[in-house]
N, C-alpha and C positions, 0 to 999 in steps of 0.2 A: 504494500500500500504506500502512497506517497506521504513525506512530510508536508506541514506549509511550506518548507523551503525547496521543495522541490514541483518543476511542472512536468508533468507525464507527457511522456510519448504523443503525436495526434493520433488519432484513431481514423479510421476507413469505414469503423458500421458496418461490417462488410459479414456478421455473425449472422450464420443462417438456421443456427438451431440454439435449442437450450441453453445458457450460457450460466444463468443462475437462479433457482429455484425459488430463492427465499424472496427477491429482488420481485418474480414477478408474479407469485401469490401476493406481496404489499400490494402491488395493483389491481391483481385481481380483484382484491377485497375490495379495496376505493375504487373500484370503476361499478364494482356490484353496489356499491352503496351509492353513488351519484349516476348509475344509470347510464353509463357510455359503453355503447357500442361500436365498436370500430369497421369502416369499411375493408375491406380489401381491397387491395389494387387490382383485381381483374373487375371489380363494381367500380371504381372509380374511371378504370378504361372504357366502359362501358356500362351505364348507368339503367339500361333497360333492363337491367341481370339485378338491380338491384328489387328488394321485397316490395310488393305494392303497398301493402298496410305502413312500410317506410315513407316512402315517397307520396303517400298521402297526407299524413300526418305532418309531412312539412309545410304542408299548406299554413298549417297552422301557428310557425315557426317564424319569426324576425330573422331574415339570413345575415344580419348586420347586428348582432348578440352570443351572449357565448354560449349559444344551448348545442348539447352534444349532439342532438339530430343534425344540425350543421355541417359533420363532419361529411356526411351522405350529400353533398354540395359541394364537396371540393374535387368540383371535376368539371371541363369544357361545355357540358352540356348544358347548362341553368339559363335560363331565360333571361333580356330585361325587363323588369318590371311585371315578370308574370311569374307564374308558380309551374311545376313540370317539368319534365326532358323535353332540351328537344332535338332530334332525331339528330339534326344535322348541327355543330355547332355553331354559335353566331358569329358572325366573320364580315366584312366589306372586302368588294372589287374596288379598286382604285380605279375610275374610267380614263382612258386615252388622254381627255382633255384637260385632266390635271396631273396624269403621269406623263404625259409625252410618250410614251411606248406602247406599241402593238402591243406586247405581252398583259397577261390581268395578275396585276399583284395583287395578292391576296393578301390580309389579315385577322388572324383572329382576334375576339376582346378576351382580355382579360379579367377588365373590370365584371363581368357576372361569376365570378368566385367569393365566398362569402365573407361575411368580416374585413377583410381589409380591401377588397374589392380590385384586386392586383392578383395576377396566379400564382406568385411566388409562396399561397400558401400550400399549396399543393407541393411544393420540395420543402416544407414545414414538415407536414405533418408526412413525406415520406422517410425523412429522418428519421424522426421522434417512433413513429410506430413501431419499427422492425425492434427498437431497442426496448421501448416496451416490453414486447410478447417475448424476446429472449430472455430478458431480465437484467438486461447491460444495464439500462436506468430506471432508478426505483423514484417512483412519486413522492415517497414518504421520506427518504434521506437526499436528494440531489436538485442541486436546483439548474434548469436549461437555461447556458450561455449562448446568445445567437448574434455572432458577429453578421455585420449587413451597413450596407449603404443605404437601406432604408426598408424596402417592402418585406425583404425575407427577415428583417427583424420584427416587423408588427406581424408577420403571419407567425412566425415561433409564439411569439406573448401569445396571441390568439390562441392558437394547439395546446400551449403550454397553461393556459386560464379552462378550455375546456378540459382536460384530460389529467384536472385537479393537481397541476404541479406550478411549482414557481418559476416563470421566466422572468430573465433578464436581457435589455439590449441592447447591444454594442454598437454605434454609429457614428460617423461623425459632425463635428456637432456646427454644421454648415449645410445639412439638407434641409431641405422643403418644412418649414413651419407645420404643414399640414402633419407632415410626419410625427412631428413632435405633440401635435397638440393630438393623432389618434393616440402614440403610446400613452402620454397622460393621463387617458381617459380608461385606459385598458390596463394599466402594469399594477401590479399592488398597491407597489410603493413608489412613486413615482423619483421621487429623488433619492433611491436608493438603484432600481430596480433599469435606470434608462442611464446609460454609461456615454456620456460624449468624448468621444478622443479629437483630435485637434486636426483640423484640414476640413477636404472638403470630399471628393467623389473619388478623387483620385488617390486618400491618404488609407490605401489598406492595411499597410505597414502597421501604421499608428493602433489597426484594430485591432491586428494580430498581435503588437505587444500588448495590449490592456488583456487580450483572452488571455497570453501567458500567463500575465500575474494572479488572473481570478483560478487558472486554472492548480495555481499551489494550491489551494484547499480545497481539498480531495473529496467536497461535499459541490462544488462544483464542475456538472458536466459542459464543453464547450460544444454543441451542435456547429461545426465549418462550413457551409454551406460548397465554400471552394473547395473543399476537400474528404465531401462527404457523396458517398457513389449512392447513396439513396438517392440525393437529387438528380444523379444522372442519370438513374434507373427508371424513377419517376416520368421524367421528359421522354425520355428512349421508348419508357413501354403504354404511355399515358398520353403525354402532349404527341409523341408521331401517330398514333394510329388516329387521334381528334384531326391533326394534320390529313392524313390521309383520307375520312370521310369526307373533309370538307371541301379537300381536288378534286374528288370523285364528283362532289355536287355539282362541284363548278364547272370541270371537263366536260360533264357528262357522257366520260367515256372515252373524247375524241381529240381532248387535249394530252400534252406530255407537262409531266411535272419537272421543269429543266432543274430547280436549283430550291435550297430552304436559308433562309439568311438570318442573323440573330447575332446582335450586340453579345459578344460573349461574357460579360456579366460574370459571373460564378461560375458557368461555362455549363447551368444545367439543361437552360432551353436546349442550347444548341445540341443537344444531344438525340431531341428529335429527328434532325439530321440523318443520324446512325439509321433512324428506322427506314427514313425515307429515302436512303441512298440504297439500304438494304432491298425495297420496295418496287422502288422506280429505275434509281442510277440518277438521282439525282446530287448533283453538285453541291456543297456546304460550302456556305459565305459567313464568317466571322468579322463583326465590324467592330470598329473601336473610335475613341474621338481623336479627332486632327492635333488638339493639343496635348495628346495624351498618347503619341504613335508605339504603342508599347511593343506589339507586335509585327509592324512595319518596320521601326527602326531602332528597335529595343530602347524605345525614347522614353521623355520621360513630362511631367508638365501637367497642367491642372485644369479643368472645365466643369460644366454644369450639365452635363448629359444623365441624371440624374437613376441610378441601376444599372450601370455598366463598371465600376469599381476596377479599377487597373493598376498599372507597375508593375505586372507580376502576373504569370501565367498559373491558373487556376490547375491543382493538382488532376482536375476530373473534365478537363479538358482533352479531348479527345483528337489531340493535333495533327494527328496523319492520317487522320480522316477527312482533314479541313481542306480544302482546294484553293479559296480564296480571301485575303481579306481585301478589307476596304475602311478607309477613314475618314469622316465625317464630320465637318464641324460644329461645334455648340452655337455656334451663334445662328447657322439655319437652322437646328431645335428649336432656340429660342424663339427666332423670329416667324417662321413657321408654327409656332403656339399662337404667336399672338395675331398672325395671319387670320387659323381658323378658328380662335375665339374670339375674337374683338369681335361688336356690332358691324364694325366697318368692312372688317376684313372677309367679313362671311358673305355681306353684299355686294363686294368687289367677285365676291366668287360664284353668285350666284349671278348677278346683270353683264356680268362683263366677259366670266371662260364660260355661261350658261351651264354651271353644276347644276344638279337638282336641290333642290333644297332639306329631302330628306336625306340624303348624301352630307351635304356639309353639316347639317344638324346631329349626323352619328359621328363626324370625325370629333363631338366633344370626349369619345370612348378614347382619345387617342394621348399621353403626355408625352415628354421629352425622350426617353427611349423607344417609344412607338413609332416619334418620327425619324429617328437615325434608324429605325430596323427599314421605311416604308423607301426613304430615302434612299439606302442603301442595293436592297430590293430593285429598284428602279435604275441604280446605278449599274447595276449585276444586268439588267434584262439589257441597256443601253451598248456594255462591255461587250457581251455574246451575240448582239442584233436577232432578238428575240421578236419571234412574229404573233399573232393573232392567235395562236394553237397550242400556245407556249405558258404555262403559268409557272408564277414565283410568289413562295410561300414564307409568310413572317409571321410576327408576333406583334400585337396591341399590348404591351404587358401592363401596363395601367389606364386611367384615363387623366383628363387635362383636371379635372378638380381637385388633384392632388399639387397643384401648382399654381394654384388661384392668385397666391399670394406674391409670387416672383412675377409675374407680367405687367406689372406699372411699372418697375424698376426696366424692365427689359424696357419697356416704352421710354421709357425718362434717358436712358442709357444710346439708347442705337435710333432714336427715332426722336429726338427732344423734346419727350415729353406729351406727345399727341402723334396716336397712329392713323393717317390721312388715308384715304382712296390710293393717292400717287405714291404711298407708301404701300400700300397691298400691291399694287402692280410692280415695285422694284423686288419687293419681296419674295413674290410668284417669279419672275422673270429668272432672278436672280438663283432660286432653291430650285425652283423647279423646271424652268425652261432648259437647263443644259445642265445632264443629269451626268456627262459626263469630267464635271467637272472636280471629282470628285476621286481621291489617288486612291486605286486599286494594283494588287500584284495576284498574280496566278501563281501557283505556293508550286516548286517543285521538290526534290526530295531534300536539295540541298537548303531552302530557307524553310521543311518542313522539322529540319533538323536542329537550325538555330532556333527557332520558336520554342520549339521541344527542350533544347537545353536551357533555355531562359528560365525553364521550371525549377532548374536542380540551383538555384543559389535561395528560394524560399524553401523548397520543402526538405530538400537536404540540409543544407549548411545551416541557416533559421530555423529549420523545426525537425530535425533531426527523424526526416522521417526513414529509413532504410533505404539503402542505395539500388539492392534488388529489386526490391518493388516499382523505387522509381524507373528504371530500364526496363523492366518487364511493359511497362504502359507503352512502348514503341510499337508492341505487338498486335493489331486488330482482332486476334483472337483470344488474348485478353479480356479484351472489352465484350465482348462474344458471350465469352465461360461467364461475365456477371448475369446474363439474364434471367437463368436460370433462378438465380435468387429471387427474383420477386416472387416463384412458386412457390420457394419454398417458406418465405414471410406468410403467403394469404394461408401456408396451412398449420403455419404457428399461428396468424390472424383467427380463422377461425377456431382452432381449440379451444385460445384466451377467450371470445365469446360464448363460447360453451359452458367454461369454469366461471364467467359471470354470471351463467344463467339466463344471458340475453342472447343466445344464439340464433 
């Protein structure tokens, strides 16, 4: 067991059976007395497998509160504003005349994920679960550390409020006010319980020394997000097949799915990737911000792309699978927020490129990593001369109301103060008229290999994680042999349901 003075090893989650008996009878006990029921991820893959007398019952449920029926919501299918699956999950085409490209970028929303309305709760709670039902974390002695640039730490507190344990969350303390003020609302203890380290999107350093020090007391478990293969199993076996439904809608059959692109973040979305190249043969696009070229030119520097968290290549990063990255600037984020939220900027877009108006009234599903993923997207379909028959799939991962608060200052900053018509038109012109204006490189083995070793000075030399392991990740059959474990979670998932009595 560890001292305080010492911090353990990171862990990988990566336990597919019983690990400790006494750890997960505590839970049992406490999930039979507060009544949680845990999905499976093959229910969360697909939601029409889950019980009807469940999915009824939610009707009756706040999906924005911490009731355990919630958990049966953390998955791509949830409606907005309505109750039900639905079939197909909710996504926009980006039309020609505001992409410039034949090809249909597609996204999906995030925001209909429950509680924090972002999907990163969905690599929350596939953390948290597998460690559950093994018994690695007991509800009753350990409290969940959840380093994050901002969503996957209110989805931990979230997971970690329903599934009667104590979260805490690590961020720094320069993101979105919104942020701030949902943990407030949701942590126990708010000034105990919400840890600001110093920077801004780009200081994950800063996060990963504060996990060190919480992690001397061996009463606190660190949930990594960067370095935890729940998340990437989550994405790989959950967000690609929701991927793949929603080509299918879209194609109807007679399109090809050329490529899937995703701010690699924690590196967990992009791992739907894996499924879809498995799938299709489809291409993976990793995008990063301009001022922040981490993977372009192992650079270094600071922006407001607000869930892309950089300097350092995520251990569950799946990098020789990746084809392409691309770099993106903060300030079209920016100024593309305030494009399709401002009054002005929506009528610019509706009288002037003739969008529809139900069109631009859903791009409010969209905030600042939505538009580097659409961006991005768009720059990938422009790179390949992608036609009409051609789709390109991203992520919405939040919406624009989590940013309400940074868009006067973007006005006051880049536009003096007042966002004009003549300013929506340089805006559009500018982001979106010439999509190639935007540095892309096509990954070959040899800059598949620098990217790769950029890993080994965090997880090796910083976090001492074992040199084998790290090398073995070079392998695609590697990443292959993990699938297998989600089976073997849903059938420790289901037992632990059984031994609560709620099965």
């Amino acid at each position: 067991m560890n001292t305080l003075n010492e911090a353990p090893p990171i862990r990988l989650a990566l336990e597919s059976e019983l690990v400790d008996g006494t750890a997960r009878d505590n839970s049992v006990a406490r999930f039979r007395e507060a009544g949680i029921r845990l999905p499976t991820f093959s229910e969360l893959r697909d939601p029409s497998t889950i019980d009807p007398e469940i999915v009824a019952d939610l009707e009756n449920v706040d999906r924005g509160i911490a009731d355990p029926r919630n958990l049966y919501r953390v998955h791509w299918h949830n409606r907005w504003g309505a109750d039900g699956i639905a079939e197909v999950p909710e996504h926009v085409v980006i039309p020609q005349e505001l992409s410039g490209v034949d090809a249909k970028i597609v996204l999906l929303f995030g925001d209909r994920f429950p509680m924090i309305t972002a999907h990163k709760v969905l690599a929350a709670y596939a953390c948290l679960a597998p460690r559950i039902v093994t018994g690695t974390f007991d509800p009753t002695v350990h409290r969940a550390i959840w380093p994050s640039t901002g969503n996957y730490a209110r989805g931990g507190v979230a997971i970690s409020r329903i599934m009667q344990s104590h979260g805490l969350a690590v961020l720094p303390a320069g993101m979105s006010q919104e942020r701030f003020d949902w943990l407030n609302a949701w942590t126990l203890d708010p000034a105990s319980d919400i840890i600001r380290t110093p920077g801004t999107e780009s200081n994950v350093k800063e996060i990963y020394d504060a996990c060190t020090e919480l992690s001397r007391d061996p009463n606190n478990m660190v949930i990594n997000q960067f370095c935890e293969f729940g998340n990437y199993l989550a994405h790989r076996t959950i967000t690609g097949p929701a991927m793949e439904k929603v080509f299918e809608h879209v194609s109807g059959g007679q399109g090809h799915l050329r490529a899937f692109v995703s701010a690699t973040g924690s590196a967990g979305t992009i791992a739907a990737g894996d499924h879809l190249k498995d799938r299709f043969g489809a291409e993976i696009m990793a995008a990063e911000a301009m001022q922040c070229p981490t993977m372009l030119e192992n650079g270094f520097g600071e922006h407001n792309i607000q869930g892309i968290g950089d300097k350092h290549i995520p251990l569950i990063h799946n990098v020789f699978n990746t084809d392409v990255v691309a770099s993106i600037s903060d300030q079209v984020t920016n100024q593309l927020d305030v494009l399709f939220q401002s009054p002005v900027g929506r009528a610019y877009l509706i009288d002037n490129i003739g969008l529809d108006p139900e069109l631009v009234s859903s791009l409010q599903h969209m905030g600042y990593s939505s538009w580097c993923n659409m961006v991005s997207a768009i720059a990938y379909a422009n790179l390949r001369g992608l036609g009409p028959d051609d789709v390109v799939m991203t992520v919405a991962t939040d919406g624009s109301a989590m940013y309400d608060s940074g868009r006067q200052p973007i006005i006051d900053s880049d536009f003096g103060g007042e966002f004009t018509t003549a300013d929506a038109e340089s805006t559009f012109v500018a982001h979106l008229g010439d999509p190639s204006v935007h540095t892309m490189l096509d990954l070959d083995d040899r800059e598949r290999r620098r990217i790769f070793n950029l890993g080994y000075f965090t997880w090796v030399e910083q976090l001492d994680l074992d040199v084998d392991t790290f090398v073995a990740r070079r392998d695609q059959a590697w990443w292959d042999d993990l699938v297998p474990k989600v089976d073997a979670w849903d059938e420790l998932i289901v037992d632990f349901n059984q031994r609560t009595g709620l099965g």
